[in-house]
N, C-alpha and C positions, 0 to 999 in steps of 0.2 A: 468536452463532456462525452457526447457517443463519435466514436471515429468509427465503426461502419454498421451497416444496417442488414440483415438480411431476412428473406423470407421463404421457408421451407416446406418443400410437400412431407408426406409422412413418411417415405423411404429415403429422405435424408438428401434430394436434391434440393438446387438451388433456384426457384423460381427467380427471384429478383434479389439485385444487393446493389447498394448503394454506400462507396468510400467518402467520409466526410475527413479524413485527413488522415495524413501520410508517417504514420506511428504504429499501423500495425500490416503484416504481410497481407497479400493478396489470397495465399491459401488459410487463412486465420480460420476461415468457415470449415476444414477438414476434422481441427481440435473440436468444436462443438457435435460432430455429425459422430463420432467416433467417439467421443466421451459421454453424446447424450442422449442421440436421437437412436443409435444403434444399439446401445444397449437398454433401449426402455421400449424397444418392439413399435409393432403398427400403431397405437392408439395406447395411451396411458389410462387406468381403472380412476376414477375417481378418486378411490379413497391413497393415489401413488402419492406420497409422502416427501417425491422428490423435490428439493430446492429451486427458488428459479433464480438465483445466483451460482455462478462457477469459476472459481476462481485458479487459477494457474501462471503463477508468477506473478508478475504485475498487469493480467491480462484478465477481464472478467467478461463472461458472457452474462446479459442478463435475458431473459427469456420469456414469453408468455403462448398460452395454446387457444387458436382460436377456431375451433373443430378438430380437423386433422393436419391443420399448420401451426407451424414454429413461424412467431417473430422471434429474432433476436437481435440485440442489439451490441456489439462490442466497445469495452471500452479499457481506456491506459489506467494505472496509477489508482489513486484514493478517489473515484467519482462515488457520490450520491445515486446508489443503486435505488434506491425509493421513489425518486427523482423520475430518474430513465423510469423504471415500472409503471411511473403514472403516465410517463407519455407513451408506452406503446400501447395500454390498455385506451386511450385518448385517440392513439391511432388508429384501432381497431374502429373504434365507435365512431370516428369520420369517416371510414372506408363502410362503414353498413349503414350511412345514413345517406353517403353519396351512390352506392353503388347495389345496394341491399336493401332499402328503404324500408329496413326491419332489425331487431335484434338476431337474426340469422347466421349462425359464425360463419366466417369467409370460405370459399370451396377455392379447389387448383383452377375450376375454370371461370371464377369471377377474377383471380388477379391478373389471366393470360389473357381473358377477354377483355380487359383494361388496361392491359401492359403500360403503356406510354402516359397515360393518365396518372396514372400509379406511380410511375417512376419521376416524373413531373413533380407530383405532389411531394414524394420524398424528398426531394429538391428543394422545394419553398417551406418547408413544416420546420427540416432544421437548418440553421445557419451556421455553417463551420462548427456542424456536432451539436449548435446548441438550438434547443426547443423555440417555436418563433413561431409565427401567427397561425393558426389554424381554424379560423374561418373561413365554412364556405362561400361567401361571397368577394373574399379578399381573395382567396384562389382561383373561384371562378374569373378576376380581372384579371389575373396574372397568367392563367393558365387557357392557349388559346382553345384548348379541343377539348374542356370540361364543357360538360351542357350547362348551357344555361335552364334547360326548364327542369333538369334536376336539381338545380340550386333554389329555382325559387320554387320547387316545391317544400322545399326543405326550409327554408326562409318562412315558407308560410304557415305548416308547423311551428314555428318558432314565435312567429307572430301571434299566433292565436293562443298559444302556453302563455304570453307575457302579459296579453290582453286578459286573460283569467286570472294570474295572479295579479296585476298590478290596475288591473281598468282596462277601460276604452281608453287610451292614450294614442293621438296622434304620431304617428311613424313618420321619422324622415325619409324623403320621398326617396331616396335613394343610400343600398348601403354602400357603397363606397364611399357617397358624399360623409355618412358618418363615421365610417373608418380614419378621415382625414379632418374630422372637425376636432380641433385642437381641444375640447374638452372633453373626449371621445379615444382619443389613442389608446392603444394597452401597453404602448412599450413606455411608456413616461411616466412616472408618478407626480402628482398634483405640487402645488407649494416648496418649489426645488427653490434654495435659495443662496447667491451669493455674492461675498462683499467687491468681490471683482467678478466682472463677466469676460471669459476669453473663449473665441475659439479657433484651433487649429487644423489647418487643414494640411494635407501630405500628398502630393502627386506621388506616387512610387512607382517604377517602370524597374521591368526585368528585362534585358533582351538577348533573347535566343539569336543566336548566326552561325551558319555555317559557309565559310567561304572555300574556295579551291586552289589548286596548288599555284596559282598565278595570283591569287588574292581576290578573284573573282569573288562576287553575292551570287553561294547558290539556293537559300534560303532565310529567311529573317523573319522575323515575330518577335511583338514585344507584347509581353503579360502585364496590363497596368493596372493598378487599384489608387482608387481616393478614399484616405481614410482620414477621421475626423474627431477629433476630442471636443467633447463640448462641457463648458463649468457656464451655465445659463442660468437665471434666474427665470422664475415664472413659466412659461408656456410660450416660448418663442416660436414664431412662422420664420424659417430662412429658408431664403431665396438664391441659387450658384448659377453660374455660366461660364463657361468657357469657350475659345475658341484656339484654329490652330493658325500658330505661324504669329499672333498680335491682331491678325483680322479680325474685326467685329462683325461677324458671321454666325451663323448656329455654326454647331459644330457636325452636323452631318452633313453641311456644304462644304468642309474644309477639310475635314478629316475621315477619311473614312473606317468605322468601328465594324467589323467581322462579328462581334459578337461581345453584348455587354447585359448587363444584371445591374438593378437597383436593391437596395437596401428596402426591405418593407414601408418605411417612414415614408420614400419619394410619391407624391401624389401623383399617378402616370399619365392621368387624364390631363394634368397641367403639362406635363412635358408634352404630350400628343398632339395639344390644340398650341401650346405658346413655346415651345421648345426653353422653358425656363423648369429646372430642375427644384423643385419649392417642397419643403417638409419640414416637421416640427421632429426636431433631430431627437434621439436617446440622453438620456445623460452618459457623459464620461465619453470612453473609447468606442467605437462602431467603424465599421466600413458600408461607407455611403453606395459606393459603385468597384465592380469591376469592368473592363474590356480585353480586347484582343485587338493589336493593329497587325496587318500582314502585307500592307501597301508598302513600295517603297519609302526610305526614309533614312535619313542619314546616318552612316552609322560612326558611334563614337569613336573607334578607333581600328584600322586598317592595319591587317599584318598581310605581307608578301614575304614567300616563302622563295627560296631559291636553293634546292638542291643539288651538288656536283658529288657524282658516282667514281669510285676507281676502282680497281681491283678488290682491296682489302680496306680501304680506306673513302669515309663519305662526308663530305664538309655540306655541312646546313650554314646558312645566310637568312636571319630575320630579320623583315624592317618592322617595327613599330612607331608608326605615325597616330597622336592623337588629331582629331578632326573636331574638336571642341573649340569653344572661345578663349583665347590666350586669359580668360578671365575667371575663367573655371578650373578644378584641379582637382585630378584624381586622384585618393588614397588607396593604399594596399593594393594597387597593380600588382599583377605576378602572372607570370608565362610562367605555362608548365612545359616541358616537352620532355614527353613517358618515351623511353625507348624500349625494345624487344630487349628480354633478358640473353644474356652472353656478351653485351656489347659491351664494348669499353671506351671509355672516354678518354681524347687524347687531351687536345686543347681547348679553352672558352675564353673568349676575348668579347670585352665589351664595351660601348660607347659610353654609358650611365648604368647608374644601377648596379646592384651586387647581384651575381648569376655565379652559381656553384650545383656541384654535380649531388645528390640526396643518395647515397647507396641503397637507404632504406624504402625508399620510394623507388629507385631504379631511375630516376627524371633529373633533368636540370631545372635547377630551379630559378626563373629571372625575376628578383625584384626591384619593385619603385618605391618609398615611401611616399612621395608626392611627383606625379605623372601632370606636367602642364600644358596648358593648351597648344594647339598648333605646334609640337615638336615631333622631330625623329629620331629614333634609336633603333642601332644593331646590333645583334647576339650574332656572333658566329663558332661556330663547333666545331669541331675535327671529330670524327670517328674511328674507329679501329671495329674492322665487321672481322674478327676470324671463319676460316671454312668457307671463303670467298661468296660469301650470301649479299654483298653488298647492293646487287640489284634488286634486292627484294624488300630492300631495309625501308620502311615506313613509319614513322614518328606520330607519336599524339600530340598534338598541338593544340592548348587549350588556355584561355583569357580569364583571369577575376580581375573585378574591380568595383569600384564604391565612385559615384558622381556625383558631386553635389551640388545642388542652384543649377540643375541640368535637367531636362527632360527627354528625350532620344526621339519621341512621336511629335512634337512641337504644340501641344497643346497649352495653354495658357488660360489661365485664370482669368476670367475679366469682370465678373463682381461677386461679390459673398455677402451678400445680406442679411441682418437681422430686426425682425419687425416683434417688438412685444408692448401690449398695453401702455407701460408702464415706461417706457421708452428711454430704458437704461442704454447710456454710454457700452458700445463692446468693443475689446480689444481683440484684433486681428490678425491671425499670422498664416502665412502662405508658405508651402516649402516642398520643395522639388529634391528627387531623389534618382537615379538611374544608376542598376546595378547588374553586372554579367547573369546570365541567368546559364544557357548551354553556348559558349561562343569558343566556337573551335575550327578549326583548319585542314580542311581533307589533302592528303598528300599522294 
């Protein structure tokens, strides 16, 4: 829906932005400053007639003023401008209730004297562009360096409006506790119902490597997410755990995570005290969590590189070893290796796999259609360097590939629960995924 976010003094700089995905450039913000904020001077007249949609190509700014700043919000394709509108005016009215504690429009030095606050909260309001909880007290848990005695003053406002309109009605002693009381969510609707109950779950792992010209680890990172379809009946509580390796362990004795993120729905207070991840899921499609591993960890697949120099002439030698279970099997492997333009290709000789030279890409191209566990294969190249540059000649060396019933961090599943009144039969599926993310070869 919104892929980025920004917020603007009146001369067209950029206080804060925030990219919720990877669809539109980094200078995006340059079109709106030039198309809108420059040509409509220091402060707009009331009676300015200008639009707060702008559209250019399949790129829209949508827009609102709140004193002498620009929110704006960018977004791809056919989005729901009305939509976006209502949540930045929504965001305005969280930022001057948390930070303003008045209808006062926002100033340059309430968002710089909040920075981190601010950009925090843009973080949790949308989830991958899309609008997502925006209560202060579910941010205040999430968010360690919001105050709390702003929230509950805010809170108590709140309280005493609900008490006027609806009674003296006793309040649950705690709003998290209601945040997470199954009859209470905002992300579920009530009486979801169906004639099968499944749900799926997806480890997916991306791993980043860069190794050296001996095949050394000079860096590695894997980017994971668990994402989650759920076709539930009723108001289901489910209950996940995992651990690494098969050990029945938490998983921050076993694995160590760099940096991870829940899905609104995870109760944190229950992770905190029982290290069991327990939430009353969305319907449909959702991602429960992401992480970051950057510990060692094995990696799928090991290329050594061996380059020999001649005058004019340079023969590359690749090994590609998978380091998988003879039981698992790679799809769409492919080595690339980009050469500097001028070169020419003499010879490719290969162990497996079809490897040919792409004129239009300038690379060889080596593929697998199915890559098996525990094998080796070798590409080797002739070159032809003209204008005797061969000392200087350095290759891009670069992995894709798709893994399946594999995980690369060794995390594992070890229960998926589901608890609802009514105490429906659910069908369960688990499924492991690891795919190249940047895995390349320095020479």
């Amino acid at each position: 829906m919104i892929s980025a976010l920004f917020i603007f003094n009146p001369k067209g700089d950029i206080l804060m932005s925030k990219f919720y995905k990877n669809d539109v450039r980094r200078n995006v913000h340059e079109i709106f400053r030039i198309q809108v904020i420059n040509s409509a001077g220091k402060y707009l007249a009331p009676q300015d007639s200008r639009l707060p949609v702008l559209t250019i190509g399949s790129t829209s700014f949508v827009s609102i003023r709140s004193g002498p700043l620009w929110l704006v919000a960018v977004a791809r394709s056919n989005q729901d401008c009305l939509a976006i509108l209502e949540f930045l005016y929504a965001l305005v009215h969280l930022f001057q209730k948390i930070f303003v504690h008045d209808n006062s429009p926002l100033t340059e030095s309430i968002i710089l004297g909040n920075f981190v606050n601010i950009f925090e909260i843009l973080g949790e309001v949308l989830e991958f562009g899309y609008p997502s909880n925006m209560e202060p007290s579910y941010l205040a848990s999430v968010i360690p360096g919001l105050s709390d005695v702003k929230v509950k003053s805010i809170e108590k406002k709140d309280s005493d409006l609900r008490r006027k309109i609806l009674g003296d009605k006793k309040a649950h002693s705690s709003s998290i506790d209601q945040a997470y009381d199954a009859s209470r969510v905002s992300w579920r609707e009530p009486g979801i119902k169906y004639r099968k109950n499944e749900i799926f779950l997806n480890v997916d792992e991306k791993v980043n490597v860069l190794l050296g010209r001996s095949g050394e680890l000079l860096r590695s990172q894997i980017e994971g997410a668990i994402a989650m379809k759920c076709h539930l009946s009723g108001m289901p509580m489910c209950r996940f755990g995992f651990s690494g390796e098969g050990v029945d362990e938490d998983l921050r004795d076993t694995i160590t995570l760099d940096d991870f993120k829940f899905h609104k729905c995870v109760d944190l207070a229950k992770y905190d005290s029982d290290q069991v991840i327990a939430f009353v899921p969305p319907d449909g499609l959702f991602q429960l969590m992401n992480y970051t591993i950057t510990e060692a960890h094995s990696l799928p697949f090991s290329i050594v590189p061996t380059l020999t120099t001649g005058a004019e002439r340079v023969s590359l030698n690749l090994r590609l070893t998978s380091n998988y279970s003879s039981l698992s099997t790679a799809t769409n492997a492919i080595l690339h290796v980009q050469v500097p333009p001028g070169v020419a290709k003499h010879t490719i000789r290969s162990s497996q796999g079809k490897a040919k030279f792409k004129s239009g890409e300038n690379a060889i191209v080596w593929k697998f259609a199915k890559f098996f566990g525990h094998q080796t294969h070798e590409l080797s190249i002739d070159f032809e360097i003209p204008g005797g540059s061969a000392a200087s000649f350095k290759p891009k060396i670069s992995l894709d590939f798709t893994l399946e019933t594999h995980n690369a961090s060794g995390l594992q599943v070890k229960f998926l629960k589901v608890l609802e009144k009514s105490n429906y039969r659910t069908v369960k599926w688990v499924k492991y995924c690891t795919q190249a993310g940047s895995y390349e070869v320095r020479i």
